[in-house]
N, CA, C and O atoms as a GROMACS GRO file, in nm:
protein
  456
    1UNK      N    1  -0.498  -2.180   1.400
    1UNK     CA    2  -0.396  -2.097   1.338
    1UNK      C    3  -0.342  -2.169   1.216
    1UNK      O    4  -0.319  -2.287   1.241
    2UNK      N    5  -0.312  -2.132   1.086
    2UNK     CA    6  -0.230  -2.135   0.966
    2UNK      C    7  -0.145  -2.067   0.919
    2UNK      O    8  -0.149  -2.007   0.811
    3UNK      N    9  -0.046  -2.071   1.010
    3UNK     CA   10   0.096  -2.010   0.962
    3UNK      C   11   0.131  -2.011   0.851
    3UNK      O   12   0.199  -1.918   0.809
    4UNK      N   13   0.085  -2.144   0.750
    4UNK     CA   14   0.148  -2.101   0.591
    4UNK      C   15   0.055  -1.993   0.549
    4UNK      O   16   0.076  -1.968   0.430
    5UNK      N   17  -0.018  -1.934   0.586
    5UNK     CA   18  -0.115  -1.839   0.530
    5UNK      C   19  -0.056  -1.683   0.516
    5UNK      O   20  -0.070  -1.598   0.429
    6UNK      N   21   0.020  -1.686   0.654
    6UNK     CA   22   0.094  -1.547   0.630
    6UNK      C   23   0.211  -1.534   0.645
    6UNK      O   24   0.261  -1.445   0.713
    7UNK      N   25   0.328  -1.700   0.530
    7UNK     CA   26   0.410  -1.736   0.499
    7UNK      C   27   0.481  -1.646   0.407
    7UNK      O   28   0.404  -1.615   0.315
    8UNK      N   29   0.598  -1.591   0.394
    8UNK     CA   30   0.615  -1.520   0.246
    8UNK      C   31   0.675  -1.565   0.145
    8UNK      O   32   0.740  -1.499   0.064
    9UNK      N   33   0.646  -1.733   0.144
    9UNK     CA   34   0.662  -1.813   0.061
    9UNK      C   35   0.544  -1.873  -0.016
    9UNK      O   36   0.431  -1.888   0.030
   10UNK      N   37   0.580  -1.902  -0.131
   10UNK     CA   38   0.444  -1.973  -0.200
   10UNK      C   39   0.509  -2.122  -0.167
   10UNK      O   40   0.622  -2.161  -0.137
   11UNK      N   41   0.374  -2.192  -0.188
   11UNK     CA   42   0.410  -2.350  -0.180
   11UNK      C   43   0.483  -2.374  -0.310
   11UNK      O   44   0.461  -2.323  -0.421
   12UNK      N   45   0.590  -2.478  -0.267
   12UNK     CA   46   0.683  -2.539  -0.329
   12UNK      C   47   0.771  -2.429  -0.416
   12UNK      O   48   0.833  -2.458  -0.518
   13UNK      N   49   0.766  -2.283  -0.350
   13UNK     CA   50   0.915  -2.218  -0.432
   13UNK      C   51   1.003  -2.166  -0.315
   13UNK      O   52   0.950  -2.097  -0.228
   14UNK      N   53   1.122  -2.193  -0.310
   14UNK     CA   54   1.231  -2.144  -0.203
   14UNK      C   55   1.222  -1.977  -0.228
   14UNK      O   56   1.258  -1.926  -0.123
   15UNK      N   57   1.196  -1.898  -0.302
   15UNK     CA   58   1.243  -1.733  -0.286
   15UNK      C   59   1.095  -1.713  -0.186
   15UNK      O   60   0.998  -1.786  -0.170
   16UNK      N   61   1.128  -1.588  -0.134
   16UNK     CA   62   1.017  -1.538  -0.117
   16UNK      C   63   0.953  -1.371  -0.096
   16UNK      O   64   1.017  -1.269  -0.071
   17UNK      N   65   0.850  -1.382  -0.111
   17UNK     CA   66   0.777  -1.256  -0.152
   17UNK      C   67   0.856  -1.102  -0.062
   17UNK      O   68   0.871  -1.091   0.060
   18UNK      N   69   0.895  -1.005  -0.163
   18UNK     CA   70   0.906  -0.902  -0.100
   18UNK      C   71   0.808  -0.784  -0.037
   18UNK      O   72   0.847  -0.678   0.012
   19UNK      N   73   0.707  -0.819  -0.046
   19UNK     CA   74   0.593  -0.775   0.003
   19UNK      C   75   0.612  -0.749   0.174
   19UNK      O   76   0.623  -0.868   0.204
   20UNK      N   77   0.619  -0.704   0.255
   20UNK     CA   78   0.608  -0.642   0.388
   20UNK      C   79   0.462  -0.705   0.440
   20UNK      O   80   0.369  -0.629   0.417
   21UNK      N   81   0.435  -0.797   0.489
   21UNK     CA   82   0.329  -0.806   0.568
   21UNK      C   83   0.337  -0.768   0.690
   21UNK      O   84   0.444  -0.777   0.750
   22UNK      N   85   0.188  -0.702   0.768
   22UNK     CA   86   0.258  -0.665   0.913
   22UNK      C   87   0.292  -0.802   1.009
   22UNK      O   88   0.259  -0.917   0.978
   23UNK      N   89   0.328  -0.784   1.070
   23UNK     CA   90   0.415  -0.853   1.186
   23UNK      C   91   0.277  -0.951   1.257
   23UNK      O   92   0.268  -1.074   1.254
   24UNK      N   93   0.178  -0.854   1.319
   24UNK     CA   94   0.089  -0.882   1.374
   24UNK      C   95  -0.057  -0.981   1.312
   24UNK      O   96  -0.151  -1.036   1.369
   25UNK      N   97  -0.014  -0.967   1.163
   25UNK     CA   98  -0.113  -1.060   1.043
   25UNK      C   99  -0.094  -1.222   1.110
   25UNK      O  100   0.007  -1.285   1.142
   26UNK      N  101  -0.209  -1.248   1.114
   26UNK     CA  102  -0.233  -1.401   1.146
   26UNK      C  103  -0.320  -1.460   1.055
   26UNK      O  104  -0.419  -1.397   1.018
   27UNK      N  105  -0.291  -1.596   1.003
   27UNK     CA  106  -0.372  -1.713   0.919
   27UNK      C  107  -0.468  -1.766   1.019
   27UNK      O  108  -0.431  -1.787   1.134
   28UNK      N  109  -0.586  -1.787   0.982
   28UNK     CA  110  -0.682  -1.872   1.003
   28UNK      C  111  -0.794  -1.952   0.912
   28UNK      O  112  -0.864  -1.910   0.820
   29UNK      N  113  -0.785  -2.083   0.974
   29UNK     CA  114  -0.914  -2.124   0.922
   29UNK      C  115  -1.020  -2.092   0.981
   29UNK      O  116  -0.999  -2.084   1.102
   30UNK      N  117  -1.132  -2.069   0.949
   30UNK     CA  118  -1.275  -2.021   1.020
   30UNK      C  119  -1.341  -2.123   0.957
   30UNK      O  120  -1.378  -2.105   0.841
   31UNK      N  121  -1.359  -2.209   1.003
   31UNK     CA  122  -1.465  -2.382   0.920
   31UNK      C  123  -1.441  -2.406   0.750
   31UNK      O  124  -1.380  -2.512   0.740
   32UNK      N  125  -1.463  -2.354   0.629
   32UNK     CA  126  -1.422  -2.354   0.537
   32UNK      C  127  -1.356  -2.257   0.461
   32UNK      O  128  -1.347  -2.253   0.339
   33UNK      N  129  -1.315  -2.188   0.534
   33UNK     CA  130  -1.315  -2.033   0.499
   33UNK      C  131  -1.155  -2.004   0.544
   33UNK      O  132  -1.123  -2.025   0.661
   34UNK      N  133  -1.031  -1.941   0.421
   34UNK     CA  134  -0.965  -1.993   0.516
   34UNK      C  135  -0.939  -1.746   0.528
   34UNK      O  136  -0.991  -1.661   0.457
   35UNK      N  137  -0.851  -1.732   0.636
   35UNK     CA  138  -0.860  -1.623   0.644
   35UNK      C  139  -0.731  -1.569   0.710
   35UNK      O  140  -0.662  -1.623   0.795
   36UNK      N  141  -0.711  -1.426   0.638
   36UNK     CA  142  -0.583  -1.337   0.684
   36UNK      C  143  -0.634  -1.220   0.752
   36UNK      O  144  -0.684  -1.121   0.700
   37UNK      N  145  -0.611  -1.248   0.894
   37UNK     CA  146  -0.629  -1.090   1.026
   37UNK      C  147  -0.527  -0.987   0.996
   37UNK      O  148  -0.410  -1.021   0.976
   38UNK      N  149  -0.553  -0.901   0.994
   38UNK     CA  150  -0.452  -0.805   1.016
   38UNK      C  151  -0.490  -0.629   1.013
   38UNK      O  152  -0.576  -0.560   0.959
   39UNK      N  153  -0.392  -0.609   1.089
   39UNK     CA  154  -0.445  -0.449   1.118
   39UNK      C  155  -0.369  -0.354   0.992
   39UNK      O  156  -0.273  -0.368   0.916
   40UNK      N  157  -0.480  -0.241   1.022
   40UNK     CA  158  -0.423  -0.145   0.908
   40UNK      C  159  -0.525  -0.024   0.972
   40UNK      O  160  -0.644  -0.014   1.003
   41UNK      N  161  -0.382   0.079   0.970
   41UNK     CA  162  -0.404   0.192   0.989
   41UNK      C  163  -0.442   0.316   0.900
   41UNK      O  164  -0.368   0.344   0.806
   42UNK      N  165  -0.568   0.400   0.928
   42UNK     CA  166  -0.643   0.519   0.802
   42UNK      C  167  -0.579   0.636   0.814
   42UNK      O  168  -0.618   0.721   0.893
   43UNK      N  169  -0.461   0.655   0.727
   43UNK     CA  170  -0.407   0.748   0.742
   43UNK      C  171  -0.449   0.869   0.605
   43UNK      O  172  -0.474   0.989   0.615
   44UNK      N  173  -0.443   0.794   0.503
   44UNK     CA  174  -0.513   0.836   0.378
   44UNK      C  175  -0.535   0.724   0.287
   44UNK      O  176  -0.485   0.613   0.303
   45UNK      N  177  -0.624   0.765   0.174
   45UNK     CA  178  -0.642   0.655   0.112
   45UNK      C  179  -0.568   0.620   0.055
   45UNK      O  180  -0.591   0.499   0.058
   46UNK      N  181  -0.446   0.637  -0.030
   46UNK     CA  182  -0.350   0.597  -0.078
   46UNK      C  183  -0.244   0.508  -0.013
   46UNK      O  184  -0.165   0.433  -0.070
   47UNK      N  185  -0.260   0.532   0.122
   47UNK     CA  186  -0.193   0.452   0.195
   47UNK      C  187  -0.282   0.317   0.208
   47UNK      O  188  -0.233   0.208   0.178
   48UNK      N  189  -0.439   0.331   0.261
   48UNK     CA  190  -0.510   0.209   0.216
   48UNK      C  191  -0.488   0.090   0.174
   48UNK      O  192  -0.475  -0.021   0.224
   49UNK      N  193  -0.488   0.177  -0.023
   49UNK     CA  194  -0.477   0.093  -0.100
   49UNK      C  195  -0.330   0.060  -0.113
   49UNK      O  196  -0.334  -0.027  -0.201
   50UNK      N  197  -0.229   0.072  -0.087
   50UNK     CA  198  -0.112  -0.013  -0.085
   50UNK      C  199  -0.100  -0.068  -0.010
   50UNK      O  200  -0.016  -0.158  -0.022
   51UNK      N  201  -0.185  -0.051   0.145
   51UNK     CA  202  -0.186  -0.154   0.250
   51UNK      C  203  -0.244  -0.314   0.186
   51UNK      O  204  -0.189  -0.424   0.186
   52UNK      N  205  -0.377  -0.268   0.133
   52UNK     CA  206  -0.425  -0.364   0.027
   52UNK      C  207  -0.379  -0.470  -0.043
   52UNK      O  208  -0.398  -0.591  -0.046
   53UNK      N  209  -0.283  -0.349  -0.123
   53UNK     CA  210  -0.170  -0.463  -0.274
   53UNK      C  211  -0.151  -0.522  -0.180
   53UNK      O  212  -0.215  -0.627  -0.183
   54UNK      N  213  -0.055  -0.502  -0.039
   54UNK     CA  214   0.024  -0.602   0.038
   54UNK      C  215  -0.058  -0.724   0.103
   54UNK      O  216   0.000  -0.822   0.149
   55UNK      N  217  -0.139  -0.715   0.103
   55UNK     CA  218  -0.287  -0.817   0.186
   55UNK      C  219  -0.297  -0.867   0.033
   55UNK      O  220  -0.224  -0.966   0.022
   56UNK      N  221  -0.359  -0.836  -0.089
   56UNK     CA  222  -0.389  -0.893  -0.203
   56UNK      C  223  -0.280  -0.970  -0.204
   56UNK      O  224  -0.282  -1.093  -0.203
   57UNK      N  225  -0.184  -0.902  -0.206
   57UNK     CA  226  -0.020  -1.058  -0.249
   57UNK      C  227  -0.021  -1.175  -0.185
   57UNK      O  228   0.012  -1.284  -0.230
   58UNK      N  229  -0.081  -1.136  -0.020
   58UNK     CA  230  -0.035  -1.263   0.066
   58UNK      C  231  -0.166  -1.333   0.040
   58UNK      O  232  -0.158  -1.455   0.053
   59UNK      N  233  -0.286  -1.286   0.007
   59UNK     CA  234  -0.378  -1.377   0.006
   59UNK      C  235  -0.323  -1.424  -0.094
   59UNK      O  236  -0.307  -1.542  -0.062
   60UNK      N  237  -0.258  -1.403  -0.254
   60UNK     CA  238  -0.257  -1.518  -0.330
   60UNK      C  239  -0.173  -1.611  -0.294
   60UNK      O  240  -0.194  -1.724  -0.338
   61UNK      N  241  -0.065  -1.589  -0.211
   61UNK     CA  242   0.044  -1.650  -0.164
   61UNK      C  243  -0.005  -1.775  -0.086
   61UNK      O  244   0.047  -1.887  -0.096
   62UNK      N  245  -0.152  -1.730   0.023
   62UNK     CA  246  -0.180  -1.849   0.100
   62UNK      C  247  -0.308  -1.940   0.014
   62UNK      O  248  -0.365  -2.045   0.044
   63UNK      N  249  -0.318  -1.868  -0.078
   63UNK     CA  250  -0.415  -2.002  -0.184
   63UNK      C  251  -0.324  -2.070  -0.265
   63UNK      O  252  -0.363  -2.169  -0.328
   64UNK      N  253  -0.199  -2.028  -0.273
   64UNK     CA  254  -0.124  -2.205  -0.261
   64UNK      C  255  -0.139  -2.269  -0.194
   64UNK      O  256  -0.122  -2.377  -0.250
   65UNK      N  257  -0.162  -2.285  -0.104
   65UNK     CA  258  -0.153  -2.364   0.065
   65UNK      C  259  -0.262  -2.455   0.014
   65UNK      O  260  -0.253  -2.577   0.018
   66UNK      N  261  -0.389  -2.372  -0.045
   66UNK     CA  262  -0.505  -2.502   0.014
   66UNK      C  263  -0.559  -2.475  -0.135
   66UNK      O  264  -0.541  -2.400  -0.231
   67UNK      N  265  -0.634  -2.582  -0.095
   67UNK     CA  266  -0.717  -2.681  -0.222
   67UNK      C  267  -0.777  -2.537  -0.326
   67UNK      O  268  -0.817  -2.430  -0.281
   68UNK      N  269  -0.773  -2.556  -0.393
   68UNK     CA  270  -0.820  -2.431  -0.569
   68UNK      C  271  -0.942  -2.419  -0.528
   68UNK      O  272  -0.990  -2.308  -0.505
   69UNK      N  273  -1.018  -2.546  -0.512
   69UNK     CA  274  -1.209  -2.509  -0.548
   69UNK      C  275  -1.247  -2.444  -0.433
   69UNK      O  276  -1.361  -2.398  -0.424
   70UNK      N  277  -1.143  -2.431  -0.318
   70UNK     CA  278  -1.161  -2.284  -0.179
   70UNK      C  279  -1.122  -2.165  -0.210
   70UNK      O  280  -1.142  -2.086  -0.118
   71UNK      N  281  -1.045  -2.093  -0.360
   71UNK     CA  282  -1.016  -2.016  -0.330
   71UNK      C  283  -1.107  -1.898  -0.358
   71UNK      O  284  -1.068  -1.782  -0.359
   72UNK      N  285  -1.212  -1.931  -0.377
   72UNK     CA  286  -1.358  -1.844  -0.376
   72UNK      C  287  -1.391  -1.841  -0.240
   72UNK      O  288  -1.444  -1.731  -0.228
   73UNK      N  289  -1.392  -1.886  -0.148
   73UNK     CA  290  -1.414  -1.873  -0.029
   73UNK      C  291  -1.326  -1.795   0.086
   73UNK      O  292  -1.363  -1.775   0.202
   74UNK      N  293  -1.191  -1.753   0.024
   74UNK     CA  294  -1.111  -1.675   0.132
   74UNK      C  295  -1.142  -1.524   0.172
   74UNK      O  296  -1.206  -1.456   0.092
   75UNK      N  297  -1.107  -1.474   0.278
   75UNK     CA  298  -1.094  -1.345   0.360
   75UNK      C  299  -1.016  -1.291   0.382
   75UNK      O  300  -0.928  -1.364   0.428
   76UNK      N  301  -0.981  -1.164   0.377
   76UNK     CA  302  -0.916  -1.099   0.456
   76UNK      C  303  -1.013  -0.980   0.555
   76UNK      O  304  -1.069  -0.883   0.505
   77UNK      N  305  -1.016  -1.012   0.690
   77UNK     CA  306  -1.040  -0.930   0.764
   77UNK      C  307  -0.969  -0.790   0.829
   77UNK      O  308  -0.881  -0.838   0.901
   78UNK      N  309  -0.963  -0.683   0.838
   78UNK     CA  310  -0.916  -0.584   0.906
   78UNK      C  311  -0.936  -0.517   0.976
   78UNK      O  312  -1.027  -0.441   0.942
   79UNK      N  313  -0.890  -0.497   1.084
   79UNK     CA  314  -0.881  -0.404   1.214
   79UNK      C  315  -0.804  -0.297   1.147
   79UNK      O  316  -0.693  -0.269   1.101
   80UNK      N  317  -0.920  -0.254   1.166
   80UNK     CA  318  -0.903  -0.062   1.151
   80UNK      C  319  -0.848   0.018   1.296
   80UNK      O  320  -0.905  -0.019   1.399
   81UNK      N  321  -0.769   0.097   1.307
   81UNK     CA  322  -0.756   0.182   1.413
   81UNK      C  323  -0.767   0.348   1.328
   81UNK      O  324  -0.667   0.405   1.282
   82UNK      N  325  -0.848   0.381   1.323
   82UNK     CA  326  -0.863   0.523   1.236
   82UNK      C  327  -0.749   0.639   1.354
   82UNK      O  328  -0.762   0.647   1.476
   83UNK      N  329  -0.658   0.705   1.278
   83UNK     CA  330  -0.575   0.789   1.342
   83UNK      C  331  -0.633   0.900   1.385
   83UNK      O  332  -0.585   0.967   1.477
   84UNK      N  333  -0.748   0.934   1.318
   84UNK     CA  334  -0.827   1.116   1.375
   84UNK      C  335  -0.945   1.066   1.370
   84UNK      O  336  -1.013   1.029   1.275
   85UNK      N  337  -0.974   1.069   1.531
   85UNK     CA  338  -1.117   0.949   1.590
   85UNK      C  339  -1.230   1.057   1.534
   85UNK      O  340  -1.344   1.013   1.536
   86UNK      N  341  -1.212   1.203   1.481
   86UNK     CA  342  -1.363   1.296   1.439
   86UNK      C  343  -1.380   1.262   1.291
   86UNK      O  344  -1.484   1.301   1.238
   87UNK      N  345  -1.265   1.174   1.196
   87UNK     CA  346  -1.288   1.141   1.051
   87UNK      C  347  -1.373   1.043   1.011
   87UNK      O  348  -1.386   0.951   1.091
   88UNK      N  349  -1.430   1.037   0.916
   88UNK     CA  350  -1.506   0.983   0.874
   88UNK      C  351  -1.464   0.912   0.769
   88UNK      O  352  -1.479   0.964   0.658
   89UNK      N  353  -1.400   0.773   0.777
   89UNK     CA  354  -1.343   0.674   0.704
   89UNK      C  355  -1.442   0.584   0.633
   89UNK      O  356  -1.387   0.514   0.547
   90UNK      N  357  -1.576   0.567   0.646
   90UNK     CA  358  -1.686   0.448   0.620
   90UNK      C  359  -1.671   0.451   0.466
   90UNK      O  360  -1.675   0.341   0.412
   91UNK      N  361  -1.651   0.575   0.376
   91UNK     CA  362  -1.664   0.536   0.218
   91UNK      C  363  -1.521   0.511   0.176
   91UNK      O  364  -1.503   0.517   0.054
   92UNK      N  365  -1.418   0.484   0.249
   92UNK     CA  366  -1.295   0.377   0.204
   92UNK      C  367  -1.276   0.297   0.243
   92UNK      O  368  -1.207   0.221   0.175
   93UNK      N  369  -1.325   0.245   0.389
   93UNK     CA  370  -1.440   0.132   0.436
   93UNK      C  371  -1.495   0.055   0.310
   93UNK      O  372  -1.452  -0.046   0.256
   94UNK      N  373  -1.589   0.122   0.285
   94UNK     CA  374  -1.688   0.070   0.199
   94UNK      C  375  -1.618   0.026   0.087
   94UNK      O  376  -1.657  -0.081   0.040
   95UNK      N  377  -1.522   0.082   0.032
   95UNK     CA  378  -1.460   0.059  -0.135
   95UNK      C  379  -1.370  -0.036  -0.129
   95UNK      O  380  -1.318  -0.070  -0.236
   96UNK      N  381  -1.335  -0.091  -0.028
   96UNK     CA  382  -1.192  -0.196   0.045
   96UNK      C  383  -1.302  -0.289   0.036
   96UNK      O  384  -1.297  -0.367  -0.059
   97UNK      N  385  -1.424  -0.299   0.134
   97UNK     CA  386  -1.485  -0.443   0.151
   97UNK      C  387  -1.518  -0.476   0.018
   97UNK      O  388  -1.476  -0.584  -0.023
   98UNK      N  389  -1.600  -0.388  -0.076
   98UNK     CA  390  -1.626  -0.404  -0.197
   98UNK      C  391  -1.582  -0.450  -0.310
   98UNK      O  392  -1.652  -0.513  -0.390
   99UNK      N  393  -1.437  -0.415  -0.326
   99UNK     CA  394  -1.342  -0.456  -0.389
   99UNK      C  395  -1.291  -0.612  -0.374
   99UNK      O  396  -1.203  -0.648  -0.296
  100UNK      N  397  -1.361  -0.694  -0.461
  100UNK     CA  398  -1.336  -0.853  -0.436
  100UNK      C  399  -1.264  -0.882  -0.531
  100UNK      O  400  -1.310  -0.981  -0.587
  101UNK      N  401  -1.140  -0.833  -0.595
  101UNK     CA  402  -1.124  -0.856  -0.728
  101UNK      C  403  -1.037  -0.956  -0.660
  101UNK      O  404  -1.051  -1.052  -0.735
  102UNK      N  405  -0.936  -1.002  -0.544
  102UNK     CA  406  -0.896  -1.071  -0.511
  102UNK      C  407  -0.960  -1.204  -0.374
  102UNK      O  408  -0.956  -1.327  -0.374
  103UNK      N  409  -0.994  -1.144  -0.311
  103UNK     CA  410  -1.106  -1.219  -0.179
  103UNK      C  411  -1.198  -1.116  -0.188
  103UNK      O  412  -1.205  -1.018  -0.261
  104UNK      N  413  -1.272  -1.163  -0.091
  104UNK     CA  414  -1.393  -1.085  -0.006
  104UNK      C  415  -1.309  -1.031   0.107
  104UNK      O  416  -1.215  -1.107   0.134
  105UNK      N  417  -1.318  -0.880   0.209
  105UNK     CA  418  -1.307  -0.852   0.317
  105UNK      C  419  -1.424  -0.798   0.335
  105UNK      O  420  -1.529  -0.771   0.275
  106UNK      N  421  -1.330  -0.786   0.521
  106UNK     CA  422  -1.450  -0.762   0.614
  106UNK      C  423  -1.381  -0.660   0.678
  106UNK      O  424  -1.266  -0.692   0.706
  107UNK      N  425  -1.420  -0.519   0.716
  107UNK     CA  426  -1.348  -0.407   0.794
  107UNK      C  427  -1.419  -0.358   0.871
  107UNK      O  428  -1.531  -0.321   0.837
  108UNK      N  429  -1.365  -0.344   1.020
  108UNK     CA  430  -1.400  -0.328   1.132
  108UNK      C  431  -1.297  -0.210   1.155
  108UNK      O  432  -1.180  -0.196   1.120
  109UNK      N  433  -1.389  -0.126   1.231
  109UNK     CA  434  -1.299   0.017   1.301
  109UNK      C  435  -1.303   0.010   1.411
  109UNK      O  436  -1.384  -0.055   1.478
  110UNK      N  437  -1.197   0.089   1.458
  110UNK     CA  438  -1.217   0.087   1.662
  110UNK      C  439  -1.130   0.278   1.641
  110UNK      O  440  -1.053   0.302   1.547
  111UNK      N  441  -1.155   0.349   1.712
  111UNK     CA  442  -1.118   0.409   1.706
  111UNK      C  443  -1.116   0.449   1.820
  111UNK      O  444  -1.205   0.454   1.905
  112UNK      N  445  -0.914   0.504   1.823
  112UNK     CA  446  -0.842   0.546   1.952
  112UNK      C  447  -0.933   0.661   2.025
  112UNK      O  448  -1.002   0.758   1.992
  113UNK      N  449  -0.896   0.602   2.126
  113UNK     CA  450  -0.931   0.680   2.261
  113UNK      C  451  -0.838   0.769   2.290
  113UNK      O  452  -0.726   0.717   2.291
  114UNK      N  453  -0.840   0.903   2.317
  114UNK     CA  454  -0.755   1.044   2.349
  114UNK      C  455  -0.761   1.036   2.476
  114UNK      O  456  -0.709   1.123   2.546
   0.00000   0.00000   0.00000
């Protein structure tokens, strides 16, 4: 576990980020790799992508934490819970993992059981 990872402080400044991370977001290192879990719910895409900005902020937030020549190597992973288990979410799926302009992710769906 790396708690400064989903800190809402940057290293070495006392304010900190107004950004909303969820509650349930956890830091990890995975061997060199360092990485932010967290769930996010498909409600529409617009919601998505501001789930996003908020994951984009904290990842820059936790590459203060560690060494510069890693910050090509970070993640954010997501647990998907898709809200309408007959939708078909895979091409905003697809445009989230794709989108590396800040890390690489990785998105995983599970979808609720009725």
């Amino acid at each position: 576990m790396e708690p400064d990872f989903t800190s809402a402080r940057f290293r070495g400044r006392e304010e900190a980020s107004a950004a909303p991370l969820p509650q349930s977001a956890i830091g990890l290192r995975l061997g060199a790799y360092p990485v932010i879990v967290a769930p996010i719910a498909l409600k529409s895409i617009e919601q998505m992508q501001a789930s996003l900005r908020v994951l984009h902020n904290q990842m820059v937030i936790a590459r203060s934490v560690y060494a510069r020549r890693r910050s090509h190597q970070s993640h954010i992973m997501l647990c998907v819970t898709a809200t309408n288990p007959h939708a078909d979410w895979r091409r905003i799926m697809d445009l989230a993992e794709r989108d590396e302009a800040v890390c690489r992710k990785v998105v995983g769906c599970q979808r609720e059981r009725n």
